[in-house]
C-alpha positions as CSV (number, residue, x, y, z in Angstrom):
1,X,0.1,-1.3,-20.9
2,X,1.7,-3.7,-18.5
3,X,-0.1,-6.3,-18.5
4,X,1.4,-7.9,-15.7
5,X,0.9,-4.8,-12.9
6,X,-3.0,-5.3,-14.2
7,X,-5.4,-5.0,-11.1
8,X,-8.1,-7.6,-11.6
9,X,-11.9,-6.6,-11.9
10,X,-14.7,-8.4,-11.6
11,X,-16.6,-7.0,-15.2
12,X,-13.2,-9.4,-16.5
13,X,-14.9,-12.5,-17.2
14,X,-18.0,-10.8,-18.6
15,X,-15.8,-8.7,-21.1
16,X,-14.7,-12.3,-22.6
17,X,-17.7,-13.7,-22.2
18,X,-19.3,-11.2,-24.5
19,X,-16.3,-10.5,-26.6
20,X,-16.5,-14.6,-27.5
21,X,-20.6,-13.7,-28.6
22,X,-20.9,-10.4,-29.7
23,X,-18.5,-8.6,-33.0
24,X,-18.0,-5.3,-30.6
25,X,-18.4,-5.1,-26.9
26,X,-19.3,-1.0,-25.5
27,X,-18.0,-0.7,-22.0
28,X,-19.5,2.4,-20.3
29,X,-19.4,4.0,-16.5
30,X,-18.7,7.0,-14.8
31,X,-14.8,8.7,-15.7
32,X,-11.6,7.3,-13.6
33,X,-13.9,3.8,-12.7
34,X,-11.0,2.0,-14.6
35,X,-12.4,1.3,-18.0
36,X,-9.2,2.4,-20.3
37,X,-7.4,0.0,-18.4
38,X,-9.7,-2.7,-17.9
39,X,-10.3,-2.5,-21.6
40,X,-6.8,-2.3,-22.8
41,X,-6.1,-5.4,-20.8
42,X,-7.9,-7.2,-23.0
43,X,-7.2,-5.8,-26.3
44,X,-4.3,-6.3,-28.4
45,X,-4.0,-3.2,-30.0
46,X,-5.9,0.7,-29.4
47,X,-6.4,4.3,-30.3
48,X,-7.2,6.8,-28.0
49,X,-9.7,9.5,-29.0
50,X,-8.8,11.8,-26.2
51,X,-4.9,11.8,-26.8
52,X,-3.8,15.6,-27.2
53,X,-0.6,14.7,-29.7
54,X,-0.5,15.9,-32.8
55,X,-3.5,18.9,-31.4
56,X,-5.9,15.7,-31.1
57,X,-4.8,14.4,-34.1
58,X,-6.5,10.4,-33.3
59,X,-9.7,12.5,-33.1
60,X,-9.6,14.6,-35.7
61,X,-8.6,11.4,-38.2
62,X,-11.8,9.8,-36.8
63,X,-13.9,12.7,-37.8
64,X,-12.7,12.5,-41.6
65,X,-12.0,8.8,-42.2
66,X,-13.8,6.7,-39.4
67,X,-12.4,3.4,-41.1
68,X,-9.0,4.5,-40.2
69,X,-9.3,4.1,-37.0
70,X,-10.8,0.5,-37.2
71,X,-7.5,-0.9,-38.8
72,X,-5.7,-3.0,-36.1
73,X,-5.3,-6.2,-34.3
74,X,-8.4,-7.3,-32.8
75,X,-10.2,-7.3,-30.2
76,X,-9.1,-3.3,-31.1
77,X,-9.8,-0.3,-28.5
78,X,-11.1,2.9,-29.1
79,X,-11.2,4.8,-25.8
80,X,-13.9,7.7,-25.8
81,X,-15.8,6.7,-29.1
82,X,-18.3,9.1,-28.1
83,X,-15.9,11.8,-29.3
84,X,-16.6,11.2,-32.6
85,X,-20.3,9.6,-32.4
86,X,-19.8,8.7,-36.4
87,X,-17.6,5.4,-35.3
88,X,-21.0,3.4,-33.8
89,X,-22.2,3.0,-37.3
90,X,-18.4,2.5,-38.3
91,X,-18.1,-0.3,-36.2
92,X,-21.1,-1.6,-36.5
93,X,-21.0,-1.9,-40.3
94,X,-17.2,-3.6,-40.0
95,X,-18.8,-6.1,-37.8
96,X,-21.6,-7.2,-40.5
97,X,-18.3,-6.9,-43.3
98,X,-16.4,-10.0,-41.5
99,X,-18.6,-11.5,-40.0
100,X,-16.5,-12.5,-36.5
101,X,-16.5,-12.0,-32.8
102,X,-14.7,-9.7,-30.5
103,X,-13.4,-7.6,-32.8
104,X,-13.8,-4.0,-31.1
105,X,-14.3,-2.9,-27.5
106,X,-15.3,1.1,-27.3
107,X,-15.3,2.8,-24.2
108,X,-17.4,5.6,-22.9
109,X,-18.1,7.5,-20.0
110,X,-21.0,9.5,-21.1
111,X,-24.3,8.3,-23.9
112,X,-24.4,11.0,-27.1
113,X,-27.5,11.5,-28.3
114,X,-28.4,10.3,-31.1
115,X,-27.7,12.8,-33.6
116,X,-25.6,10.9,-36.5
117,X,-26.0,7.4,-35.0
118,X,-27.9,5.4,-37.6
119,X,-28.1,2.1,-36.3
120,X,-28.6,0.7,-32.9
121,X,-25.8,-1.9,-33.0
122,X,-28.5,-4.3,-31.6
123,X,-27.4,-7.8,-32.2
124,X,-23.7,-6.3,-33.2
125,X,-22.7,-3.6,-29.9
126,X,-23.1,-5.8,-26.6
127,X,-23.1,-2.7,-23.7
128,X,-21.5,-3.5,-20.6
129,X,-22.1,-1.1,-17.2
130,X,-18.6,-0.6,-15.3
131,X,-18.6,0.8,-12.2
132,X,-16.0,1.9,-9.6
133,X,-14.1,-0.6,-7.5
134,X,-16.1,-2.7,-5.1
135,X,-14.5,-3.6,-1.4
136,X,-13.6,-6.6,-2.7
137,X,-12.0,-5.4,-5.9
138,X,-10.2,-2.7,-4.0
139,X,-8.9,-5.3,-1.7
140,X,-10.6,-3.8,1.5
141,X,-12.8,-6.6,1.4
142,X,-12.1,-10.5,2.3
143,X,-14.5,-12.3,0.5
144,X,-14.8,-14.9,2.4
145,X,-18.2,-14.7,1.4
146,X,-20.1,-15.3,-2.0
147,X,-23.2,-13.1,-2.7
148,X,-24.0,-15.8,-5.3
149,X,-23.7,-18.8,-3.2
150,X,-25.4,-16.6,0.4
151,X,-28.3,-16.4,-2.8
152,X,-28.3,-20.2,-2.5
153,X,-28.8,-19.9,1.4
154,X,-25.0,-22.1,1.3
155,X,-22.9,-20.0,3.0
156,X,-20.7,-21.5,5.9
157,X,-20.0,-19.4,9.2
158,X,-17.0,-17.1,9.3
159,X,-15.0,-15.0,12.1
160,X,-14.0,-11.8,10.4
161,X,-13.1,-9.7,13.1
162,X,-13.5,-6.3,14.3
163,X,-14.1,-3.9,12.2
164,X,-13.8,0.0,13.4
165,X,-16.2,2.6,12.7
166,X,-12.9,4.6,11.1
167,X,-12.5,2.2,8.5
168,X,-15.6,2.3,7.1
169,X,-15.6,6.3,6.9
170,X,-12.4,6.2,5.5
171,X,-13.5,3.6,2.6
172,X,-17.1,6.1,2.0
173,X,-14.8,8.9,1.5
174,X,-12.1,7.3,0.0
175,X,-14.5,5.4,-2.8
176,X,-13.8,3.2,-5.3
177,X,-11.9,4.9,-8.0
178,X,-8.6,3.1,-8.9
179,X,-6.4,6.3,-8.6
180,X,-7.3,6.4,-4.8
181,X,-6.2,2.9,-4.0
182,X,-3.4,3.0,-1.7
183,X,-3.4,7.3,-1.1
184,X,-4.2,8.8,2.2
185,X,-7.2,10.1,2.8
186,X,-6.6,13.8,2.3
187,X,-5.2,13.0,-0.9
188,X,-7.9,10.4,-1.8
189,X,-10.6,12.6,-1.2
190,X,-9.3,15.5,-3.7
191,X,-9.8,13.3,-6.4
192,X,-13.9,13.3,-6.2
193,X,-14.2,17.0,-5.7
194,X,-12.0,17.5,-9.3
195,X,-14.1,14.9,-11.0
196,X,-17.6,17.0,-10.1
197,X,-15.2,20.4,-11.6
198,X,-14.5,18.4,-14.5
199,X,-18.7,17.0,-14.6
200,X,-19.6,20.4,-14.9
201,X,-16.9,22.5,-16.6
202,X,-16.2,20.5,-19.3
203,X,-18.2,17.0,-19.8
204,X,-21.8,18.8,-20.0
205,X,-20.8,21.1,-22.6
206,X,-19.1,18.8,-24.7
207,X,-21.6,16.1,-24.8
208,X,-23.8,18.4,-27.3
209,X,-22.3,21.8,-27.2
210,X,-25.2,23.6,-25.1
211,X,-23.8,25.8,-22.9
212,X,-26.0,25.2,-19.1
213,X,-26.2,27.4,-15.7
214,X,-23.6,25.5,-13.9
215,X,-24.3,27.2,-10.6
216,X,-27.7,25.7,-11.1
217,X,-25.8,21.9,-12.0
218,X,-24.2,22.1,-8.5
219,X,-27.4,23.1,-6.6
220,X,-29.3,19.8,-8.3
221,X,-25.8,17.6,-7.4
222,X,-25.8,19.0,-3.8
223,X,-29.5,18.4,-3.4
224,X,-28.9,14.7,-4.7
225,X,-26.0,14.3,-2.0
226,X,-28.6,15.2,1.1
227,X,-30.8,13.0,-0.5
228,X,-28.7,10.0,-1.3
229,X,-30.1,6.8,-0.7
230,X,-33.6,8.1,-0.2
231,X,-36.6,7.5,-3.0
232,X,-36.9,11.6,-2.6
233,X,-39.0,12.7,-6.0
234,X,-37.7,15.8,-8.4
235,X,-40.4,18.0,-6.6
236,X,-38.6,16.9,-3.7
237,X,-35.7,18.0,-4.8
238,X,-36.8,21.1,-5.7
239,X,-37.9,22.2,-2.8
240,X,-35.0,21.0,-1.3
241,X,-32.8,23.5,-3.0
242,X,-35.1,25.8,-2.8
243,X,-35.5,25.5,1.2
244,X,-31.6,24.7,2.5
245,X,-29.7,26.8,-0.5
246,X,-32.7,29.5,-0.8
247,X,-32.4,29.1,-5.2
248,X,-35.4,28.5,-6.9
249,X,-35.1,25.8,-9.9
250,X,-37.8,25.2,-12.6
251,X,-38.8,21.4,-12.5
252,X,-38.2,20.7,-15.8
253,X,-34.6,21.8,-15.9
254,X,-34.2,19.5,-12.9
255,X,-35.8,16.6,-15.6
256,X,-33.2,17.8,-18.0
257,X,-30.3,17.8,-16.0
258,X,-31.0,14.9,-14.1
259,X,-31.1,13.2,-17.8
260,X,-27.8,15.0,-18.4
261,X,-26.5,13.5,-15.1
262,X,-27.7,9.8,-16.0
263,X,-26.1,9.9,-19.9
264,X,-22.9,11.1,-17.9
265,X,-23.5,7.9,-15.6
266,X,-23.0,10.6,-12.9
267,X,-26.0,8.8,-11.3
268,X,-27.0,5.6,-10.6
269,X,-30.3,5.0,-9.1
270,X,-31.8,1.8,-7.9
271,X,-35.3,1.2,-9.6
272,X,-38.0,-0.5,-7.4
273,X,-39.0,-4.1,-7.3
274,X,-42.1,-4.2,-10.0
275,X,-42.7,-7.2,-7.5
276,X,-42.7,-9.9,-9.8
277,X,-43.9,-11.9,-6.6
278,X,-47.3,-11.5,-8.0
279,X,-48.8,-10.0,-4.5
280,X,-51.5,-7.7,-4.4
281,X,-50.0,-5.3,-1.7
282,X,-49.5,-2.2,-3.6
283,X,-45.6,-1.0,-4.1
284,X,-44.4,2.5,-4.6
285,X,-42.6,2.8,-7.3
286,X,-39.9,5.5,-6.8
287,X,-36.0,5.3,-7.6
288,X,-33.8,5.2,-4.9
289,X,-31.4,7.9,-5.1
290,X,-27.6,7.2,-5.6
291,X,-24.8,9.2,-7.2
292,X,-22.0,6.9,-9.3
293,X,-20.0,6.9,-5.8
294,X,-20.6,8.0,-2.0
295,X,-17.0,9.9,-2.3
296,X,-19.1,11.9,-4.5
297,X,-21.7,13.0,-2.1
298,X,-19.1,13.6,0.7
299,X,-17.2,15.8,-2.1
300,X,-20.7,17.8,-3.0
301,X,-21.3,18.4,0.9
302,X,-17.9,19.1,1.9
303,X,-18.0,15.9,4.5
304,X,-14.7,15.0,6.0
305,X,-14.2,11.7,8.6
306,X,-14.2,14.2,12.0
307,X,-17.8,15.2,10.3
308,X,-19.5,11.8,9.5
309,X,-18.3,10.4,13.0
310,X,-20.4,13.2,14.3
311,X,-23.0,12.6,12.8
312,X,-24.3,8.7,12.3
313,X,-27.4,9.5,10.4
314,X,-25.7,11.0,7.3
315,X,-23.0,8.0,7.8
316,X,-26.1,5.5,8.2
317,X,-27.2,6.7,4.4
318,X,-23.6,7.0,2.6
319,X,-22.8,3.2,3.9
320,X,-26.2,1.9,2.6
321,X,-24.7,3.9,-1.0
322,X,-21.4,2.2,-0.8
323,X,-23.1,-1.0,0.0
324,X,-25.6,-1.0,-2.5
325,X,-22.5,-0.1,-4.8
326,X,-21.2,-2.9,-4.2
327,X,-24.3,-5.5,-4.4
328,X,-25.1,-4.3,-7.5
329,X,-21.2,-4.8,-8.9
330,X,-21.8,-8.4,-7.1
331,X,-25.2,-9.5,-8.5
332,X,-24.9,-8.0,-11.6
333,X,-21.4,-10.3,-12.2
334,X,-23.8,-13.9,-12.3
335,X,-26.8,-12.2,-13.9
336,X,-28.7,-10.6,-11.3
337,X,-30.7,-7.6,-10.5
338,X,-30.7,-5.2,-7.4
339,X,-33.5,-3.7,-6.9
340,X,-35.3,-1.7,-3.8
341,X,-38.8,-2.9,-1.8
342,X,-41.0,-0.2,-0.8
343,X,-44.6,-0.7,-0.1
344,X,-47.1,1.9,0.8
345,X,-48.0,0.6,4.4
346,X,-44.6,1.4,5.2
347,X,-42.6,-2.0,5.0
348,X,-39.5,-1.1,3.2
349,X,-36.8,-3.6,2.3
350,X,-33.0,-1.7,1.5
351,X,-32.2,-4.2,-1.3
352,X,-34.1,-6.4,-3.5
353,X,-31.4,-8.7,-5.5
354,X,-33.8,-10.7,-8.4
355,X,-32.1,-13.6,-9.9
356,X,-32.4,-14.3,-13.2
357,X,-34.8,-17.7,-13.0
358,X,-37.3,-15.3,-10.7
359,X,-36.1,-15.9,-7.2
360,X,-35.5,-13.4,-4.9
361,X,-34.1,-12.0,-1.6
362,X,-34.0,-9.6,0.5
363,X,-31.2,-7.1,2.3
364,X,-31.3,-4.9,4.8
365,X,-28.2,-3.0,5.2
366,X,-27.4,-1.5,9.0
367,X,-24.2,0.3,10.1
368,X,-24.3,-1.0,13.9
369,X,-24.4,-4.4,14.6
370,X,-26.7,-3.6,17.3
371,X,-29.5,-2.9,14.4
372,X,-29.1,-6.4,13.7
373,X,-32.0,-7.7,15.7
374,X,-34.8,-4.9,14.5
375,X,-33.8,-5.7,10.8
376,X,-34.0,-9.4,10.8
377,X,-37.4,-8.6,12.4
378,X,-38.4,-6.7,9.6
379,X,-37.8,-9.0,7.1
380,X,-39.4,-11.8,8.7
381,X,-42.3,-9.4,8.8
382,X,-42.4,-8.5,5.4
383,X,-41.7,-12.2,4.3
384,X,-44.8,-13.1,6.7
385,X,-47.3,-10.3,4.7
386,X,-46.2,-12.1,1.5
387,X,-46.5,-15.7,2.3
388,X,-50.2,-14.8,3.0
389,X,-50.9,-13.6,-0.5
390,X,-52.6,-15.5,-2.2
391,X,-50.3,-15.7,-5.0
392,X,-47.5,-14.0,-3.3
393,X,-44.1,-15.8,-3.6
394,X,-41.8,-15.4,-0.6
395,X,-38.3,-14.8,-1.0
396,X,-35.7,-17.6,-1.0
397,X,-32.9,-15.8,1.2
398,X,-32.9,-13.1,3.9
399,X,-29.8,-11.2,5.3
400,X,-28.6,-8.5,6.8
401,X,-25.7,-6.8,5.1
402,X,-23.6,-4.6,8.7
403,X,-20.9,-2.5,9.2
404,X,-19.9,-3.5,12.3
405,X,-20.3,-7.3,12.3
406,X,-17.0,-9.1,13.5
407,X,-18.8,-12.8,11.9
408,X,-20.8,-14.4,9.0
409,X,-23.4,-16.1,10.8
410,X,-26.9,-17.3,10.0
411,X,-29.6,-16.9,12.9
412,X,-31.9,-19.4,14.6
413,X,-34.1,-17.1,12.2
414,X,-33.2,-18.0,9.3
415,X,-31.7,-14.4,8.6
416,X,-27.9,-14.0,7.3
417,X,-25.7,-11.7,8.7
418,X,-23.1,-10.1,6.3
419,X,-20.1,-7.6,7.0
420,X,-19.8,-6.0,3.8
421,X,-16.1,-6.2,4.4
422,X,-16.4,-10.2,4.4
423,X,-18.4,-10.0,0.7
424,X,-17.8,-10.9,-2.9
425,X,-19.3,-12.0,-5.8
């Protein structure tokens, strides 16, 4: 590759962080999030498993002689490894033989079981979670503000400007896959609709061989689409299909294809916050429901712009997904968690971002900037219901991530306000 025309991501410093610790470094995501090329950027020499010359010929050397494959300058690629699931225990045994660091980086866009993987690669194999392009990453955000440093509560006020309601559909629809950068939109929004085709077509049967009821696939990825961003159970979803597409579905294949969906990294829920705040207000402890991308869910449901401007509660969900796409790229860069709050006396918090020493904070995300005032209340309320625990430990920031914001501000409150389009890492 070019080296130079190299698009920067922000999973770059944690590649040669890892690659300076660990012999082999796995980097895994959903297809077309960029990790080929992220990858080969920093390598100095690869294979590609998936390469049709020579009738797959890379592939079919890795099936008969693994340790081919391994011979090159390090740190060495090998794109797709999961093709040939045989090259984990490969790789790891090379990394015990010399003994170094950052000598392989696999990639991967779906988890094999583990049929003819011996070996963990615990201690060897350091896995890394890419994801599609964030705003900021994609250049449609600023930055002028620092999720890390807003987790400090030392962020400095900032005019943005105005941001239009267009924009922001454009960018949910759009999504963050590298391809799309720079396309139009009816060109952009092609490319999610091809990658659920090639989900279903192709990527489910070849992760095992089982052939599945794809018709059945789509009803379970359409149902996760209306549901996106919700903590909506498999029952839920279930009935779902069984009420808006009139197809029944038994609730253990939605188990199983949901798991099918997850090794595929199709889906990418945020767990709940196991409140290590030590309260004794009881929290529910659902998943919140997000595909790998909101372009996805727009591609599942048909939804073009004219259609999301017409309807602001479907938009409200997809732009909590994008945002929480993007706090998770964020936090997840300086070693923190997102989580979700949701408590059974109906206080609900969007975004729970956990740092690593135990602190916390908490997001609400709102579309309008007119939704400002009712979420700052809310978290003030919920911060209120903690502090009164006993041993309840508050949280250290509050915010309020918008859409619509045209500033960076913090309130007589306390509270933050965010534009998404202002944030980085």
């Amino acid at each position: 590759m070019d080296k130079s025309n190299y698009k920067p991501r922000i999973i770059d410093d944690e590649v040669e962080e890892h690659l300076s610790a660990f012999g082999a470094v796995c980097i895994e995501g959903p297809k077309w999030c960029g990790k080929t090329w992220t990858s080969a950027f920093h390598c100095n020499s690869e294979i590609y498993l998936g390469d049709p010359k020579g009738n797959f010929q890379n592939r079919r050397m890795a099936v008969m002689d693994p340790a081919l494959i391994l011979e090159g300058t390090s740190p060495r690629l090998i794109d797709e490894w999961q093709e040939v699931p045989s090259l984990w225990d490969a790789v790891r045994y090379k990394v015990d033989e010399r003994g170094e660091k950052g000598i392989f980086i696999l990639t991967g866009s779906a988890t094999p079981n583990h049929k003819g993987i011996l070996h963990s690669g615990a201690g060897r194999i350091a896995r890394l979670r890419m994801r599609p392009m964030s705003l900021y990453e994609s250049g449609d955000s600023d930055g002028k503000i620092s999720l890390k440093e807003l987790c400090k509560g030392q962020i400095k006020a900032a005019f943005i400007g105005e941001v239009e309601l267009q924009r922001l559909i454009k960018l949910i629809v759009r999504g963050g896959w590298p391809a799309n950068i720079g396309l139009s939109m009816q060109r952009a929004a092609m490319l999610p609709k091809q990658y659920i085709e090639a989900i279903v077509s192709d990527d489910v049967y070849r992760m095992d061989g089982i052939k599945r009821d794809t018709s059945k696939m789509l009803l379970l990825l359409r149902s996760l689409a209306r549901n996106e961003s919700t903590t909506a159970s498999n029952k839920t979803l279930k009935n779902d299909i069984k009420a808006i597409d009139d197809e029944d579905i038994d609730i253990n294949v939605v188990a199983t294809y949901l798991d099918i969906f997850s090794r595929l990294f199709l889906i990418d829920n945020q767990p709940p916050f196991s409140t290590k705040v030590r309260s004794s207000v009881r929290i529910k402890q659902s998943e919140k429901r997000h595909l790998a991308d909101p372009s996805l869910a727009c591609a599942l449901l048909n939804i073009t712009p004219k259609m999301l401007l017409n309807d602001l509660n479907t938009l409200g969900f997809l732009f909590e997904a994008l945002c929480e796409r993007d706090l998770k790229i964020y936090a997840e860069s300086f070693g923190a968690k997102l989580y979700h709050y949701q408590g059974y006396q109906g206080n609900e918090i969007d975004a729970v971002i956990e740092l690593a020493d135990g602190r916390w904070g908490g997001v609400e995300i709102k579309l309008g900037a007119n939704q400002i005032d009712e979420a700052a209340k809310n978290l003030l309320k919920i911060k209120s219901s903690i502090e009164a625990e006993p041993d309840g430990i508050a949280p250290s920031f509050l915010a309020v991530v918008c859409g619509l914001s045209s500033a960076a501000y913090q309130r007589p409150d306390g509270v933050f306000v965010i534009p998404i389009t202002s944030l980085k890492n």
